[in-house]
N, C-alpha and C positions, 0 to 999 in steps of 0.2 A: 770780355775777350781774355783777358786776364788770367779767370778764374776759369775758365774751359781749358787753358792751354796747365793751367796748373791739375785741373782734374786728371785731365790726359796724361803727366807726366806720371802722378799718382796711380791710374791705371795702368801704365808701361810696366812701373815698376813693378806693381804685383805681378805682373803677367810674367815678368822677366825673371822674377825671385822666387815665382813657382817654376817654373821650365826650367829655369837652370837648377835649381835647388834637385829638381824630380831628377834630370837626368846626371847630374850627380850623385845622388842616389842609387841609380840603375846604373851608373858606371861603377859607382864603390863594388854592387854588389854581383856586377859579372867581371871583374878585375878578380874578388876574392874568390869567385868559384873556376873561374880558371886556374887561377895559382892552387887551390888547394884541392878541389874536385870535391869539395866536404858539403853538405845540404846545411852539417851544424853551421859553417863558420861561415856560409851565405846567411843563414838567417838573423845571425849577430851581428854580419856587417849591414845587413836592411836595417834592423833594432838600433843599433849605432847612429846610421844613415837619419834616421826618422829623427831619434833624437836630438841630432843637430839641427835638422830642419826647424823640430819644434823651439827648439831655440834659437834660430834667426827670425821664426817668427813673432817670437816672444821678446826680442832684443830689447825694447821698450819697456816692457811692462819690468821685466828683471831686471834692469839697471833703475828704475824707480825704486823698486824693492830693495834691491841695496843701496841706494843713497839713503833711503828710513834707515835701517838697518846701520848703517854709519852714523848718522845724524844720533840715532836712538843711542846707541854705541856713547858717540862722544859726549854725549848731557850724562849720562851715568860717568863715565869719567872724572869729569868737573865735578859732578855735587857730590863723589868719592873723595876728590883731593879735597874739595872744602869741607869737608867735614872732617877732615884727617888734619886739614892745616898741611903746611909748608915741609917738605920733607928735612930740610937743613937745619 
């Protein structure tokens, strides 16, 4: 029972974070062609729009990447100062 109602919420969510994510998208990008009347600066704010999407959906996978990326970061740090010894 558990484990269904937890699927479920997992399915809402998608369902939720595409539809709003989409029509925020299609609002970015009839908000900018009203104000500018421009096809350019509609298609940059969809390119924009998508972009961010791709990174809510990616919100996981890129903060794992930067946690390596920090971690890898800090060990070169440390075996820098140890090898350098004690700045004072």
């Amino acid at each position: 029972m558990i484990d269904d109602i937890g699927a479920l919420a997992g399915d809402l969510g998608g369902l939720l974070e595409g539809a709003v994510m989409g029509l925020l998208v299609a609002a970015f990008v009839a908000l900018t062609w009203v104000k500018t009347k421009s096809v350019g600066a509609a298609i940059v704010a969809l390119l924009a729009g998508v972009a961010i999407w791709a990174g809510v959906r990616n919100a996981e996978l890129l903060s794992k990447k930067a946690e390596e990326d920090i971690v890898r970061g800090s060990a070169a740090v440390v075996q820098t100062v140890q090898e350098q010894g004690p700045v004072w």
